[in-house]
C-alpha positions in Angstrom: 35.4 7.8 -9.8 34.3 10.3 -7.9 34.3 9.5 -4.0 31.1 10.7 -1.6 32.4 11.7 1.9 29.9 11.6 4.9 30.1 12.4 8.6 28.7 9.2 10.6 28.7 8.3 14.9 28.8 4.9 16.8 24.7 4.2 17.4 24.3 3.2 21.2 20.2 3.6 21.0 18.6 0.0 20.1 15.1 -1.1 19.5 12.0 0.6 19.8 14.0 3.6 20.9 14.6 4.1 17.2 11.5 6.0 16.3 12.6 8.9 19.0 15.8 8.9 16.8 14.4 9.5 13.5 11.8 12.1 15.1 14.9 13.7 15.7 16.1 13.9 11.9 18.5 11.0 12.5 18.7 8.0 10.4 20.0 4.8 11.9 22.1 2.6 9.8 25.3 -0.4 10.5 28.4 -0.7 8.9 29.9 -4.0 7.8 32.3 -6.2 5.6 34.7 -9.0 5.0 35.7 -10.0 8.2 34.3 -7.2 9.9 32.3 -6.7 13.0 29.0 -4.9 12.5 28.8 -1.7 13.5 26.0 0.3 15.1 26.2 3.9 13.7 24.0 7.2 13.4 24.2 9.9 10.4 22.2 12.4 9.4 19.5 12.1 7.6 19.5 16.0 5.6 23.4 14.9 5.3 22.5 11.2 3.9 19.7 11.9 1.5 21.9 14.4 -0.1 24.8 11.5 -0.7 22.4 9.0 -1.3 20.9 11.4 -4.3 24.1 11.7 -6.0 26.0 8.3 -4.9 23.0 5.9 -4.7 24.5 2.5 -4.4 27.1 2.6 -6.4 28.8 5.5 -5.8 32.1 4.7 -3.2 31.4 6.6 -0.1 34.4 7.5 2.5 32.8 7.2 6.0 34.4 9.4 8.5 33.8 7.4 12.4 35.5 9.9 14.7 39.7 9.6 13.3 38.8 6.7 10.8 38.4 6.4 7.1 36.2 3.9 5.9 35.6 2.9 2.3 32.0 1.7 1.5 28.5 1.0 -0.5 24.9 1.9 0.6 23.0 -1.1 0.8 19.9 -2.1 1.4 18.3 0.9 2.3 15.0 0.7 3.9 12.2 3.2 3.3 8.5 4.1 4.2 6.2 2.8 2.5 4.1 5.7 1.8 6.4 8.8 2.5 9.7 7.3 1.2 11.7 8.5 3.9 14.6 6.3 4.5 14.3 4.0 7.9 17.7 2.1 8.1 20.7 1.9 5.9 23.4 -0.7 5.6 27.2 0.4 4.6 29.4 -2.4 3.4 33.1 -1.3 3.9 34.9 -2.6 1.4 38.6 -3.4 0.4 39.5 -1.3 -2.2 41.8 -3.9 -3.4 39.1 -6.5 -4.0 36.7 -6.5 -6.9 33.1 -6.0 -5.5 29.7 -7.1 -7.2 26.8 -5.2 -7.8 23.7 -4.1 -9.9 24.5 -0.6 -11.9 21.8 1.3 -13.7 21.1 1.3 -17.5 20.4 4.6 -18.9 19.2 5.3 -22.6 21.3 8.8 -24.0 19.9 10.5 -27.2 16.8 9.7 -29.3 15.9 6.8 -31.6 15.0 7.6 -34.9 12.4 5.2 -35.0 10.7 7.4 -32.1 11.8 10.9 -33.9 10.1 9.6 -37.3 7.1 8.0 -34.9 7.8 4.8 -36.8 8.1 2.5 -33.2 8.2 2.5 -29.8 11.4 1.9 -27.3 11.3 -0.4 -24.8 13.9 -1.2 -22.3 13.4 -4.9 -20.6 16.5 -4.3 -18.8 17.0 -1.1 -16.4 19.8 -2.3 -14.9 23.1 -5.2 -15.2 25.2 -6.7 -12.6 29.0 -6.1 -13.0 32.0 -6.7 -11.1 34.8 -4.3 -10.7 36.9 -2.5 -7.9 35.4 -0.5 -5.6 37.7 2.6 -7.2 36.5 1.8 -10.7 32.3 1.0 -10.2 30.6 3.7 -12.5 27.3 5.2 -10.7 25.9 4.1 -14.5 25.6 2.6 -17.9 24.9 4.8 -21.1 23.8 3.6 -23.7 23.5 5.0 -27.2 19.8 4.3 -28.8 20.2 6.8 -31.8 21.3 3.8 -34.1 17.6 2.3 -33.9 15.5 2.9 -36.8 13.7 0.2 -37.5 10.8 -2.4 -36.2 12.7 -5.0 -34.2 15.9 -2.7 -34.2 18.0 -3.8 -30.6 20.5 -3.1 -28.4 21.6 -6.3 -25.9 24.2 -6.6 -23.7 27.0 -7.8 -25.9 26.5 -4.7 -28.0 27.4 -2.0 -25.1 31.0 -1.0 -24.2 31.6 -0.8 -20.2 34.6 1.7 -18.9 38.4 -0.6 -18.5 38.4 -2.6 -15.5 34.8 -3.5 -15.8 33.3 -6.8 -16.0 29.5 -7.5 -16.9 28.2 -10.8 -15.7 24.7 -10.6 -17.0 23.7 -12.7 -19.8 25.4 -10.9 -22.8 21.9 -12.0 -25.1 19.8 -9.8 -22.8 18.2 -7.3 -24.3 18.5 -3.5 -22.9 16.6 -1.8 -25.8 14.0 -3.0 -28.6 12.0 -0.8 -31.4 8.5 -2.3 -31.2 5.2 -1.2 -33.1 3.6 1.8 -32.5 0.3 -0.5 -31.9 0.7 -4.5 -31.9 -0.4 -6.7 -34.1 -2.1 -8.3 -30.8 -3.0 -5.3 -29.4 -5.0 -4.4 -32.7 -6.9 -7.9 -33.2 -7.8 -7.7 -29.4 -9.3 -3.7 -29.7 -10.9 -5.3 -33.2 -12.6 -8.1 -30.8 -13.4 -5.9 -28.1 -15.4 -3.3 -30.4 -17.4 -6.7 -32.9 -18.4 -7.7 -28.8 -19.6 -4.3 -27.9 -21.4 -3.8 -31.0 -23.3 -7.2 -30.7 -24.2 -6.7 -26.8 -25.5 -3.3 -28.3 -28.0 -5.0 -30.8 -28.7 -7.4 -28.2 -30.2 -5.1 -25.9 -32.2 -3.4 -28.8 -33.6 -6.6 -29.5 -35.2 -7.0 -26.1 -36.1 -3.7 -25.5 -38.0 -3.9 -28.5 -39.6 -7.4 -27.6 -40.6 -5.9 -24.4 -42.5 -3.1 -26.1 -44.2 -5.4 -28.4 -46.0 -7.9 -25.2 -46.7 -4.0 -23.9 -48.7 -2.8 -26.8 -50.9 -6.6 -27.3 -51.5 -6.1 -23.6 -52.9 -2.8 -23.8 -53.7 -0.8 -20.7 -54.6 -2.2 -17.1 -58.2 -2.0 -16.4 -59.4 0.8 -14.0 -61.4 -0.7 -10.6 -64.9 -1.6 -11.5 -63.9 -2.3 -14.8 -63.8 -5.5 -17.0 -61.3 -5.9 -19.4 -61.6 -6.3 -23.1 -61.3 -10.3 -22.7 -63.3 -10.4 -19.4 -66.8 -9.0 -21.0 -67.0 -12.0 -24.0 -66.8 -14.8 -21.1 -69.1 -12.6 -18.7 -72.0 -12.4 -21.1 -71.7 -16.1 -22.5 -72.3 -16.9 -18.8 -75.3 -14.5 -18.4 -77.0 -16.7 -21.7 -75.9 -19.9 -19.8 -77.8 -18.7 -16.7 -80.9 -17.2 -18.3 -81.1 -20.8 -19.9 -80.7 -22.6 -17.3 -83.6 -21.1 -14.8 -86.1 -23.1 -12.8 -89.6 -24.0 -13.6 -92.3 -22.2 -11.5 -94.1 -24.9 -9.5 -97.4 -25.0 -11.8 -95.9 -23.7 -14.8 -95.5 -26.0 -17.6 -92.5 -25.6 -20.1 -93.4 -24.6 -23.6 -92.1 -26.6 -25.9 -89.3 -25.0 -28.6 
C-alpha cells in the first residue's frame, strides 16, 4: 500500500484565533490514538488537499512532527458548507501492528451488459463497506466487476466480491452493492398512467364549466344601457301602466258609466 507523506507543526493558536489561521492558507487539525495525548498541530492546506485527493481516509499517511514519524488516518474532516474548503482535520496515529476499522469505498469497473444492450438500469445501494485490516494492508478501494450483469434482477452482494489477503469485511455479506432494475418500473409506469387519466379529466372538467359559464352568458344577453329597460323590465312596466289607467279617480260630479 502505498504510503502518503506530509509535513505538519505543533498548533499553539486556539479559539477564535483560528479564522486568522486559515486566512493565512493554514488548516488546523489534532493528532491522536490509542493511548495517546492529543495533539494540536498546523499543516498546509495546498500541501493537505493534495494528500487528502489521493489518500482520502484510507490511505496510511506518515506525519513528519519536527524528527518524528507518525503513522496515521484522516478522520473527520470538517468542511464549509458552501465552498467545501476544509476547516479542521483529525489524524488518528495508529499502530501499524494493530488491525484498524474503517469504511472503504465501492467502486463499479467495466460496463454491464444489461446497460450496453439498454435492457436495465444499475443501481448501487451500497457505495461503500466497513472492513478491518492493518493499517499497512487497508486498500484506498473496492472494485468490483459489473460486466457479468445481464439481466432484470441480475446482482452483485457482498459475499460475491473478493477483498485483497489480509482483509476482513464486516458488513452484512447479503447486502447488496449492485442490482439490474427496469429501464422504467412497473410502479413508476402505473403512477405516470394515473397521473396522465387525472390530468386528462381536470382538463374536461374545466371545459365543462367554461362552457356552462358561456351558456348563463348568452340567456342573459347584454346589460341594459342607462335610461334603458330591459327586455323583462318593459312586460311588467306596461301591465302597471293598465293597472293605473284602471284604477283612476272619479271627477267629483262625474258619474261612472256603466261597462
Amino acid at each position: 500500500m502505498k504510503t502518503h507523506a506530509l509535513k505538519v507543526e505543533k498548533r499553539t493558536v486556539l479559539g477564535k484565533k483560528l479564522k486568522k489561521l486559515r486566512r493565512e492558507g493554514i488548516l488546523p487539525a489534532n493528532i491522536y490514538g490509542k493511548g495517546i495525548k492529543s495533539l494540536a498541530i498546523q499543516v498546509s492546506l495546498k500541501e493537505f488537499t493534495a494528500v487528502y485527493k489521493e489518500a482520502g481516509e484510507t490511505g496510511l499517511i506518515e506525519i513528519s512532527l519536527g524528527s518524528e514519524k507518525r503513522p496515521a488516518l484522516i478522520h473527520n474532516l470538517q468542511l464549509e458548507f458552501i465552498t467545501k474548503v476544509p476547516l479542521h482535520a483529525d489524524f488518528y496515529q495508529v499502530n501499524l501492528k494493530e488491525k484498524v476499522r474503517t469504511m472503504i469505498p465501492v467502486v463499479a469497473l467495466g460496463e454491464a451488459k444489461a446497460i450496453s444492450e439498454k435492457i436495465g438500469l444499475l443501481l448501487q445501494p451500497l457505495s461503500e463497506i466497513e472492513i478491518e485490516a492493518l493499517p499497512t494492508d487497508l486498500p484506498e478501494k473496492i472494485g468490483v466487476s459489473v460486466e457479468g450483469l445481464t439481466n432484470i434482477d441480475d446482482q452483485i452482494t457482498i459475499a460475491d466480491i473478493k477483498v485483497p489477503q489480509g482483509v476482513s469485511v464486516l458488513t452484512d455479506p447479503v447486502q447488496v452493492l449492485f442490482k439490474i432494475t427496469e429501464l422504467v418500473s412497473k410502479e413508476a409506469a402505473e403512477q405516470a398512467k394515473q397521473e396522465a387519466a387525472q390530468a386528462e379529466a381536470a382538463k374536461d372538467a374545466t371545459k365543462a364549466e367554461t362552457g356552462a359559464q358561456e351558456g348563463i352568458t348568452s340567456v342573459a344577453g347584454v346589460a341594459p344601457k342607462e335610461g334603458e329597460a330591459s327586455a323583462e323590465q318593459k312586460p311588467q312596466e306596461k301591465k302597471e301602466e293598465k293597472q293605473e289607467k284602471q284604477q283612476t279617480p272619479i271627477k267629483s260630479g262625474q258619474e261612472q258609466k256603466p261597462q
